[in-house]
N, C-alpha and C positions, 0 to 999 in steps of 0.2 A: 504494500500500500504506500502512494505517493501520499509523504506528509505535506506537501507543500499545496497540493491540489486538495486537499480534505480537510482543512481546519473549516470547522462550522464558525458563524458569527453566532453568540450569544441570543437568547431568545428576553429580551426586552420587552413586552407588549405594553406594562403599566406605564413605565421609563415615557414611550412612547409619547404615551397617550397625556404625558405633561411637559411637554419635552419645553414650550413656551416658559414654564418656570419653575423651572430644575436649569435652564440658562444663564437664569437671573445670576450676578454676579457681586450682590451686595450681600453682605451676609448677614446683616440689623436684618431682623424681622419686624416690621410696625404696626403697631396694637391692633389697629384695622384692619390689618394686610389681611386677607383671604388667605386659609391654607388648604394644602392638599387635603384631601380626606385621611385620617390618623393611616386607617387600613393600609390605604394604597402607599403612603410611606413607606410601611414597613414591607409591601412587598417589593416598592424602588429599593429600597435598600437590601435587602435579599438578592435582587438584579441584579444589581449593581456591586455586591461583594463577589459573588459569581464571577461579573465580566472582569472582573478585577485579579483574576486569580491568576499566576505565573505560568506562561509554557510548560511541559515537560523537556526536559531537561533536551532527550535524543530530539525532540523539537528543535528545538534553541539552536542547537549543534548543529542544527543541518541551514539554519537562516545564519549562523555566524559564519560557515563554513563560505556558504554565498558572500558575505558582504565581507571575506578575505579576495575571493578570488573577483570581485569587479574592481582590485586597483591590479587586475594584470600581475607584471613582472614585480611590484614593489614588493619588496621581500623586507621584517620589521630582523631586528639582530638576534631577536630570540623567537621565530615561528612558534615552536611549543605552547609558549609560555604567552606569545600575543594570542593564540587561539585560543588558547584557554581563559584568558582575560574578555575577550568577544564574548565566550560563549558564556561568561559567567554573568556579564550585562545580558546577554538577551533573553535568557531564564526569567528576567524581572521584568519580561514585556508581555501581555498576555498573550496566547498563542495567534487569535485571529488575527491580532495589529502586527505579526509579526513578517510577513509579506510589508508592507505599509512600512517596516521600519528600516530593511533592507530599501530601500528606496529612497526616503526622506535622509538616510544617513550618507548614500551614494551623492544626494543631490545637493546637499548641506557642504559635504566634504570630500571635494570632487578629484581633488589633486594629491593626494594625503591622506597613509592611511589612518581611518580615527582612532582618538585614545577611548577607554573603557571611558573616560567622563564624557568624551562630545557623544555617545553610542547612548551611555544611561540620561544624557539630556532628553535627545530625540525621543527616548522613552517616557520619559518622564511628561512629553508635549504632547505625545498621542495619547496618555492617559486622562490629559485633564478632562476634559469630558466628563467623564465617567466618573472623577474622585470627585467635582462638582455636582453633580446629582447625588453621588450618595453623600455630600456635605449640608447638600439645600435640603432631603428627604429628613437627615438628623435633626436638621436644626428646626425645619417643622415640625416633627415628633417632639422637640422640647418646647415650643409651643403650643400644641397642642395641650401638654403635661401643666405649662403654664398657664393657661388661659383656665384650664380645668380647677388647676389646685385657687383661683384667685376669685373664680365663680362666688358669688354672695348666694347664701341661701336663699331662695325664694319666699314671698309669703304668700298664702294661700290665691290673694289677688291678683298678687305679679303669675302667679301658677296659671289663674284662668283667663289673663288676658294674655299670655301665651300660647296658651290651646287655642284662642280667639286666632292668632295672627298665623299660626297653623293649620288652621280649618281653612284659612283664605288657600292659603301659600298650596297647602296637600289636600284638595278636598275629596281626590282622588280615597285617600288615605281611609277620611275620618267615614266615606260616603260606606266604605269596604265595611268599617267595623261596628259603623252604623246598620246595617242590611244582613252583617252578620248576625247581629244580636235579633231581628227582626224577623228574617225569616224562621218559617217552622222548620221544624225535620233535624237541628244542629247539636241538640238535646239526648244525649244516649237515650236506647230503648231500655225499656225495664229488663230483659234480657242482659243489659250489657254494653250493647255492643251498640257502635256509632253509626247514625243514622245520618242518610246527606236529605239536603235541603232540593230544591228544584236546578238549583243551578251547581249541585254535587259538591257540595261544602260540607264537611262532617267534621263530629268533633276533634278527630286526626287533624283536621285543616287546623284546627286555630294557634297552636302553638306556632306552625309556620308562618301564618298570619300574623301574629302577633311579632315575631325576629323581620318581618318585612314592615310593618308598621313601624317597627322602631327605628331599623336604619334610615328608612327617606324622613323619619323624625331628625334623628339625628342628623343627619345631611341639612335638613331647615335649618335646624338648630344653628349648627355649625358655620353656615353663609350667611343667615342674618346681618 
């Protein structure tokens, strides 16, 4: 198996789907600022420890072995010992970038073969991306943790003129758990066993109901 033709790219989909801000390069979070949803932080940062992860090794070895032999005839006074210095930076590059870093290293340092530090630069510049989203995903998760721990207890008022502004916001929501409680049929039989409504809602249904009522809660919650 050709390693140089088979390195997968990383499967991202969340990363993706914020990619607008996990860009962001200020790293103050401001009281207001909108944050990602808690969840999906932590599976950007899941992602993104992932893409993060170093080549294997016989990897490495076969992109350091390349980016010896594109300076031709230049030969360094200790071959061994520079191969091995190459190979030892490219171990710290993750495997997909590492096509991407034979290249950028060739083209950075065209005449001259590079030291291990101009090689872990290069490395270091294809990574940011990556150490940038899992930095913004952190620092919202401690936002998150912040905003939570600073929350004022409610009082019963502040309570029901927040169901008020979420009946608007979800009415989708409240309409579900309104129509649950309404129709017949959702009331175990005296047998036992759970009975569905007309439109096949049964007592099985409401705990799932109830974990889907509370996330797009929380999601209101949360964007307010």
């Amino acid at each position: 198996m050709n390693d140089l033709t088979t390195i997968p790219r990383p499967r991202t989909p969340v990363t993706a789907r914020h990619q607008a801000a996990l860009s962001n390069t200020t790293a103050a979070i401001a009281d207001n600022q909108a944050l990602i949803p808690a969840d999906e932080c932590r599976a950007i940062v899941a992602e993104m420890q992932a893409a993060l992860l170093p080549a294997r090794a016989e990897v490495a070895a076969e992109h350091a072995r390349l980016i010896v032999a594109a300076y031709g005839t230049q030969k360094p006074d200790n071959p061994d010992a520079y191969a091995r210095l190459v190979t030892l930076a490219a171990t710290r590059c993750p495997a997909d970038l590492l096509p991407q870093l034979v290249d950028e290293v060739t083209r950075r340092h065209p005449r001259f073969l590079p030291t291990k530090g101009e090689i872990e630069a290069v490395i270091a510049d294809l990574r940011t991306k990556r150490v940038r989203a899992l930095s913004v995903a952190e620092a919202h998760l401690k936002a998150h943790a912040k905003r939570q721990a600073e929350r004022p207890k409610s009082t019963p008022e502040e309570r029901e003129a927040m169901l008020a502004r979420l009946r608007q916001r979800c009415p989708e929501v409240f309409g579900l758990a309104s129509a649950a409680r309404r129709m017949p049929g959702t009331v175990a039989s005296a047998g036992g066993r759970a009975s569905a409504n007309d439109d096949g809602i049964t007592d099985a249904d409401i705990p799932r109901l109830r974990e889907e009522m509370a996330a797009q809660i929380r999601e209101a919650v949360d964007g307010r």
